[in-house]
C-alpha positions as semicolon CSV with decimal commas, in nm:
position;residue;x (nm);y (nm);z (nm)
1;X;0,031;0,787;-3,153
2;X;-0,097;1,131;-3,057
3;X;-0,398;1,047;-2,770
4;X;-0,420;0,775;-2,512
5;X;-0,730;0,624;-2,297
6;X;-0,774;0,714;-1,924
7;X;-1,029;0,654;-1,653
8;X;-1,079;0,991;-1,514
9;X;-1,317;1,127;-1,228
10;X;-1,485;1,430;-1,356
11;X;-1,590;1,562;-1,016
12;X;-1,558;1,441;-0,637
13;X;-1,857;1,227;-0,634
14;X;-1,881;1,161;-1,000
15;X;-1,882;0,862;-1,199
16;X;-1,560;0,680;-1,355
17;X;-1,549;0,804;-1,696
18;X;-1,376;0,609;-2,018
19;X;-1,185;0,901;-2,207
20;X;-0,959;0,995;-2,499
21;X;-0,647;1,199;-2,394
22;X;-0,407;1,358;-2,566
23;X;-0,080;1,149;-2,473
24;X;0,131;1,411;-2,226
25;X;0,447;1,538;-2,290
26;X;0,724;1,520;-1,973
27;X;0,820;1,848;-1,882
28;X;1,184;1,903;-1,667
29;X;1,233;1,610;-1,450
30;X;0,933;1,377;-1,569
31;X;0,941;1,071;-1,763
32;X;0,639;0,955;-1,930
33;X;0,566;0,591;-1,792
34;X;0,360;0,347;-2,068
35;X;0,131;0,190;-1,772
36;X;0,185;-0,225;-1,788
37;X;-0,068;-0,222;-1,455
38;X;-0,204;-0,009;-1,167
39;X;-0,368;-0,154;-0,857
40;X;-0,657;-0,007;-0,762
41;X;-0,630;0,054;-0,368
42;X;-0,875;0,204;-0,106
43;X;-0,722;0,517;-0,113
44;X;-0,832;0,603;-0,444
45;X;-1,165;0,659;-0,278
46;X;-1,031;0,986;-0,178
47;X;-1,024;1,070;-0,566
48;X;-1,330;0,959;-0,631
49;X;-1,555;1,063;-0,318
50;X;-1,290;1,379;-0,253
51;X;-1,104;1,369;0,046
52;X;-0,895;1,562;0,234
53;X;-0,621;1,653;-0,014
54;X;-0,728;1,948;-0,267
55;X;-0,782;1,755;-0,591
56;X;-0,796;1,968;-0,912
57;X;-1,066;1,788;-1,143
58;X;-1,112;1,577;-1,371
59;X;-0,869;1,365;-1,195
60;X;-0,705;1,011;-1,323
61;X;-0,663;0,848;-0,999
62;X;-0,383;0,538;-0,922
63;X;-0,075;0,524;-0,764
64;X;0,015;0,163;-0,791
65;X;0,189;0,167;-1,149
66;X;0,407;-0,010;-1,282
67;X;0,544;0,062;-1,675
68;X;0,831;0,132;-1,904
69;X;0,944;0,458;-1,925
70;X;0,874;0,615;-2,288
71;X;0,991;0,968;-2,266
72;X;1,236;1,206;-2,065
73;X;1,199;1,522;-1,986
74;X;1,485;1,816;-2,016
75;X;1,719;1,706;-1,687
76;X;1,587;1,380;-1,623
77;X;1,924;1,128;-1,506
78;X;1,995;0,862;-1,447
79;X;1,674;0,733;-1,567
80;X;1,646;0,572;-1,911
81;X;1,418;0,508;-2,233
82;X;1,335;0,174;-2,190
83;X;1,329;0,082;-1,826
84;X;1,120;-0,039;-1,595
85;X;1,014;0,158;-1,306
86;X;0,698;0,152;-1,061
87;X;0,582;0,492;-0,861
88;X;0,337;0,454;-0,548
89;X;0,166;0,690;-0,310
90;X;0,494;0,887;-0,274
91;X;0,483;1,118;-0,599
92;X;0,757;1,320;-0,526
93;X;0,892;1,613;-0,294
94;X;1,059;1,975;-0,291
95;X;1,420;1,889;-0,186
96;X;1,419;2,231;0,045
97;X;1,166;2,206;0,308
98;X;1,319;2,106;0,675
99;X;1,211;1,756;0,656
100;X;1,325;1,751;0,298
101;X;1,674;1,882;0,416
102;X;1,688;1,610;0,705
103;X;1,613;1,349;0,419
104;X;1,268;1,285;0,569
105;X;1,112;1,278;0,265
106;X;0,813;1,122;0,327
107;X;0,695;1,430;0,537
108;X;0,823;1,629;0,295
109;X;0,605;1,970;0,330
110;X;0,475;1,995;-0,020
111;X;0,490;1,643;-0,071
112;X;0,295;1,503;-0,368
113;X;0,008;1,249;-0,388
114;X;0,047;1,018;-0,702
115;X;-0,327;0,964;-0,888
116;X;-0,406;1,304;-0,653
117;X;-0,162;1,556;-0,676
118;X;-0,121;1,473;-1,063
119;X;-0,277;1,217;-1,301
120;X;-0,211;0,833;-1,198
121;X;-0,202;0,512;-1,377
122;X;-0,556;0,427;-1,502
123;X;-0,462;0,505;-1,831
124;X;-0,233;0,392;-2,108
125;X;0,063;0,632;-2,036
126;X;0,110;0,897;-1,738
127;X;0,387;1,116;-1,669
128;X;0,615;1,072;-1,344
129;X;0,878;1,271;-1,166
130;X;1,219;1,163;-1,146
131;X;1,237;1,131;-0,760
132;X;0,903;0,949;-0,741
133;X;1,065;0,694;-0,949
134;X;1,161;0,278;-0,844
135;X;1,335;-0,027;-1,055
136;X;1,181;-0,292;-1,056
137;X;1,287;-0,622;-1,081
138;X;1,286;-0,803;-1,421
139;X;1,131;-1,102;-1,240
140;X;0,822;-0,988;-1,164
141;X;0,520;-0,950;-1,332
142;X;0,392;-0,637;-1,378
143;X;0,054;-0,701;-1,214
144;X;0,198;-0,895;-0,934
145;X;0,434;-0,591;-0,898
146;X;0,207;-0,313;-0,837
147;X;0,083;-0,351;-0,511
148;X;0,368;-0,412;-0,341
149;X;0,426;-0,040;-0,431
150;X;0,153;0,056;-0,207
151;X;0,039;-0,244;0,021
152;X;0,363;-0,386;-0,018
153;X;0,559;-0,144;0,136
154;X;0,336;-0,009;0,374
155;X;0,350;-0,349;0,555
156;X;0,733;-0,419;0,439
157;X;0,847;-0,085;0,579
158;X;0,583;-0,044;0,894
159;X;0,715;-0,423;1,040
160;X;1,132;-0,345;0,931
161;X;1,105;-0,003;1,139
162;X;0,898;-0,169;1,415
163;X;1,083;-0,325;1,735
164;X;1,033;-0,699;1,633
165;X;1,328;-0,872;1,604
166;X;1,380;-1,232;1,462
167;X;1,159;-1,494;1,653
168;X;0,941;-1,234;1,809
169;X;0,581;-1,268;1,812
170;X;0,430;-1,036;1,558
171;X;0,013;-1,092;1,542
172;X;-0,120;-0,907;1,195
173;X;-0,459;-0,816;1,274
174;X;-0,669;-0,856;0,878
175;X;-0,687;-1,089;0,618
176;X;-0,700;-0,877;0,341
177;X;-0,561;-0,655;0,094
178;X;-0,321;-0,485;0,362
179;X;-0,311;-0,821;0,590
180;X;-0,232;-1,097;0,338
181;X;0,135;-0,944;0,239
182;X;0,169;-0,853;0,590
183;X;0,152;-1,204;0,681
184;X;0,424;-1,325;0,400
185;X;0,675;-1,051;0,485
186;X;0,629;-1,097;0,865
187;X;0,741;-1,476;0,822
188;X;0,972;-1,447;0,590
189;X;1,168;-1,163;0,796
190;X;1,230;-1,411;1,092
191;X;0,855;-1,321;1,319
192;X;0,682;-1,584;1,472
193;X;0,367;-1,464;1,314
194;X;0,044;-1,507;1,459
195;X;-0,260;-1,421;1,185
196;X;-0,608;-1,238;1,343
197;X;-0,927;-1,276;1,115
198;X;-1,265;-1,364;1,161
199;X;-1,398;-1,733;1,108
200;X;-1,228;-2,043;1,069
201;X;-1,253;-2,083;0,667
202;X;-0,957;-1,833;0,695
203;X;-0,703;-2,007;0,886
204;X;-0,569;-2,270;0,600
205;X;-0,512;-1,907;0,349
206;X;-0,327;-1,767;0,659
207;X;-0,071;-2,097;0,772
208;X;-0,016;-2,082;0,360
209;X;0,109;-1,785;0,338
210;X;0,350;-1,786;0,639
211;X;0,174;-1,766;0,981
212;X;0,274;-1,957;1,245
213;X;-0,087;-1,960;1,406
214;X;-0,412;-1,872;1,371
215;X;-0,641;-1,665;1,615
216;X;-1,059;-1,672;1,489
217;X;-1,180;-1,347;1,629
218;X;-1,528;-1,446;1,612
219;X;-1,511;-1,745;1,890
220;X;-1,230;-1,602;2,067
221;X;-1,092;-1,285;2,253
222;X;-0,779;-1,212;2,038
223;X;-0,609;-1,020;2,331
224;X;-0,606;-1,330;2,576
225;X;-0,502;-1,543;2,284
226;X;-0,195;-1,335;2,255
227;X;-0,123;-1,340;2,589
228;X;-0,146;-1,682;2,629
229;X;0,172;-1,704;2,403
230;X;0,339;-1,462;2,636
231;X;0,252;-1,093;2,447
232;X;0,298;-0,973;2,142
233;X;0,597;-0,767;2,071
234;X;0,440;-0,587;1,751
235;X;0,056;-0,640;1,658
236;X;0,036;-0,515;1,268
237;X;-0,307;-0,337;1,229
238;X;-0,425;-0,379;0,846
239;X;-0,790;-0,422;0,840
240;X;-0,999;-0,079;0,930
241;X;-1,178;-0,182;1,230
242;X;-1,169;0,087;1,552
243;X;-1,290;-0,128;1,776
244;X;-1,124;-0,473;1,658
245;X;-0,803;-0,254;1,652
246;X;-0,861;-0,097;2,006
247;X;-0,896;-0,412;2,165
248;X;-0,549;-0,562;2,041
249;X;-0,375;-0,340;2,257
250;X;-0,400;-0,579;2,549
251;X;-0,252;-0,831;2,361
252;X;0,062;-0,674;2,352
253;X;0,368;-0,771;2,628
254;X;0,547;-0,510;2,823
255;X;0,743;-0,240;2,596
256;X;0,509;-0,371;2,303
257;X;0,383;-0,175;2,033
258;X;0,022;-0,177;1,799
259;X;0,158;-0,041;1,454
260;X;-0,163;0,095;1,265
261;X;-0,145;0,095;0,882
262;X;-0,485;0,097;0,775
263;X;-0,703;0,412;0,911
264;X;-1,025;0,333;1,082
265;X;-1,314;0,534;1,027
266;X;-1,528;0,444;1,332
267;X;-1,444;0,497;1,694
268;X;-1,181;0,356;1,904
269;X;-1,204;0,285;2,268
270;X;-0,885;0,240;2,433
271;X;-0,785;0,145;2,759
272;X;-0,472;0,441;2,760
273;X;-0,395;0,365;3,159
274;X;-0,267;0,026;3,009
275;X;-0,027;0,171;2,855
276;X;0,153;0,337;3,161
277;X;0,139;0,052;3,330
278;X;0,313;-0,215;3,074
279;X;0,491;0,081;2,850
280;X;0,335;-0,023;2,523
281;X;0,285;0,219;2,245
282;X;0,086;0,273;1,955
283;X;0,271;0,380;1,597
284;X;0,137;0,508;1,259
285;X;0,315;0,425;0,954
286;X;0,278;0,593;0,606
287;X;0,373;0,376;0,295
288;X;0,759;0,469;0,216
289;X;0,949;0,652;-0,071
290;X;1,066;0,531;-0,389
291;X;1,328;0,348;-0,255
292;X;1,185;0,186;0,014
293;X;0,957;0,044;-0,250
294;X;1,269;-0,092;-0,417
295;X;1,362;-0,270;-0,126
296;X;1,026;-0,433;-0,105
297;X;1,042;-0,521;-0,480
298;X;1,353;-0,616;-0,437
299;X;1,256;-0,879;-0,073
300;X;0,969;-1,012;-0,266
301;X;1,169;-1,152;-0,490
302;X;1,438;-1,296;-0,265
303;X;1,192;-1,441;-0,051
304;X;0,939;-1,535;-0,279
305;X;0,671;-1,331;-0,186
306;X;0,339;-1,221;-0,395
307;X;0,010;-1,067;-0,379
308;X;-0,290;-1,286;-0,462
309;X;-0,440;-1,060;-0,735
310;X;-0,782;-1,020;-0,960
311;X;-0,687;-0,826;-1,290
312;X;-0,919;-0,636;-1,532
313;X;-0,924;-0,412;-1,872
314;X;-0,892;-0,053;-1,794
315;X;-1,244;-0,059;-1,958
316;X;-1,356;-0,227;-1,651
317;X;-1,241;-0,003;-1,364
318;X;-1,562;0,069;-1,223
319;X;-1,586;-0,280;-1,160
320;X;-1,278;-0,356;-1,004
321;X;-1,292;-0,069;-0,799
322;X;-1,661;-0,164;-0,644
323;X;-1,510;-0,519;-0,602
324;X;-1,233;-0,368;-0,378
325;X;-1,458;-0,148;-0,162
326;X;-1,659;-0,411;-0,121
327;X;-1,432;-0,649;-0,039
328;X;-1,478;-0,874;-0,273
329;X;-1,155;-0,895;-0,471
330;X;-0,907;-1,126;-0,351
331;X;-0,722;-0,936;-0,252
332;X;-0,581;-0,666;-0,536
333;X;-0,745;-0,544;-0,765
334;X;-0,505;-0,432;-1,081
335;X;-0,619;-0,293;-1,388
336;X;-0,415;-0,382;-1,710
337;X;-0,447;-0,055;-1,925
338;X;-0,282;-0,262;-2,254
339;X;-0,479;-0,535;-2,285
């Protein structure tokens, strides 16, 4: 085999096009991964629209993959032909910036964008640096496996560095793509989890998949809610909403935090005198590195936890990726480049 197919952008803006590649060869350091599946997340809007990140085009956008590695590059240990590895959002850092030589990799300086910094996993194969690079358990299906290397452990990683401890209440704000694994790893980590959505017809998904109780933002104020059950110690912020979001805040009890993980990108109003008063805080969180997505892959198994998934032909990207930013996958969208 001497070409592969791939769903490149040609230009920010431009349409998703269905192309013939010549299959790459890994240079020092990279393994060439043959895709099994890539999610298609939110974030690959910024591929597609253009974003913030300088994108050389045409671009192959993904960065929830999960494959088998095909090829080494000169260098590459202690990876092998043969095994199974995912790479998310994390693509990959210099080793020698300061945050780099604190082991803050995440921040790293020249830190690299999987799907945006180099080609991703719409397409059959895709090359991968070493460091980028997670196992992944033999348990789990492919498709099931690749958003937990984006959602997954953005939620996993946000909630295990957050101050909840076992039987605190921890209210994820979201039912979706972000929300719905937030949910499962915040009840299976100990949380009394409380689940914030809008209607009713959403409370039986949320007590299924681990919360405790339900709060129906459309017939009630969310913040008194929580506060009724004494405060929450962590709310998880998943679903993009500034002013939903900004509201939670008074939820929280004394010393509690709102942990955003999903960027709004309307205005928030917040109250910030509240804060002074009742020393709550508010905390981003960015994804994780490749091994931080090993421990997720690696807790989803113990504990039993998956995404609810929609997959699709690579053929049919464009479709799966209007169905996400529409929001009318449930909940993952994952393309399947090999069937």
């Amino acid at each position: 085999m001497t070409t592969m197919k791939a769903v490149q952008v040609p230009s920010a803006g431009g349409p998703f096009q269905l192309v013939e590649r010549p299959l790459p060869e890994p240079g020092a350091g990279q393994v060439r991964l043959k895709v099994q599946a890539c999610g298609v997340c939110h974030s690959d809007s910024m591929v597609k629209e253009g974003g913030t990140i300088p994108i050389a085009y045409p671009r192959v956008p993904g960065h929830e993959v999960i494959g088998t590695i095909d090829s080494l590059g000169p260098g590459v240990r202690p990876w092998m032909v043969g095994q199974r590895v995912g790479i998310g959002w994390h693509g990959g850092h210099c080793f020698i910036c300061l945050p780099c030589r604190r082991g803050d990799f995440l921040h790293c300086e020249h830190e690299q964008v999987t799907g945006l910094s180099f080609d991703g996993g719409y397409a059959e194969y895709m090359l991968a640096p070493q460091e980028a690079l997670e196992r992944v358990p033999d348990s789990l299906a492919a498709a099931e496996a690749a958003p937990l290397v984006c959602a997954g452990v953005t939620t996993f990683n946000a909630l295990r560095h957050s101050p909840a401890r076992p039987g605190d209440l921890v209210a994820v704000q979201g039912l979706g793509g972000l929300g719905h694994l937030g949910i499962q790893f915040a009840g299976r980590c100990g949380l009394k989890t409380v689940a914030v959505s809008r209607g009713r017809d959403k409370e039986q998904l949320a007590r299924q998949l681990g919360a405790d109780e339900y709060i129906d933002s459309a017939t009630s104020d969310p913040a008194r809610e929580l506060l009724r059950m004494g405060g929450a110690h962590v709310v998880l912020a998943t679903a993009p909403s500034g002013p939903a979001i900004g509201g939670l805040i008074e939820g929280l009890r004394p010393n509690g935090q709102l942990l955003v993980v999903a960027a709004p990108h309307d205005a928030t109003s917040l109250m910030l005198a509240s804060l002074i008063s009742t020393t709550r805080s508010i905390q981003g969180w960015a994804s994780g590195t490749a091994v931080d997505s090993e421990d997720t892959l690696n807790f989803s198994v113990l504990r039993q936890i998956r995404p609810l998934i929609e997959t699709f032909p690579l053929q049919r990207a464009q479709e799966a990726y209007e169905r996400m930013m529409t929001n009318r996958v449930r909940f993952r969208a994952v393309l399947l480049p090999h069937d």
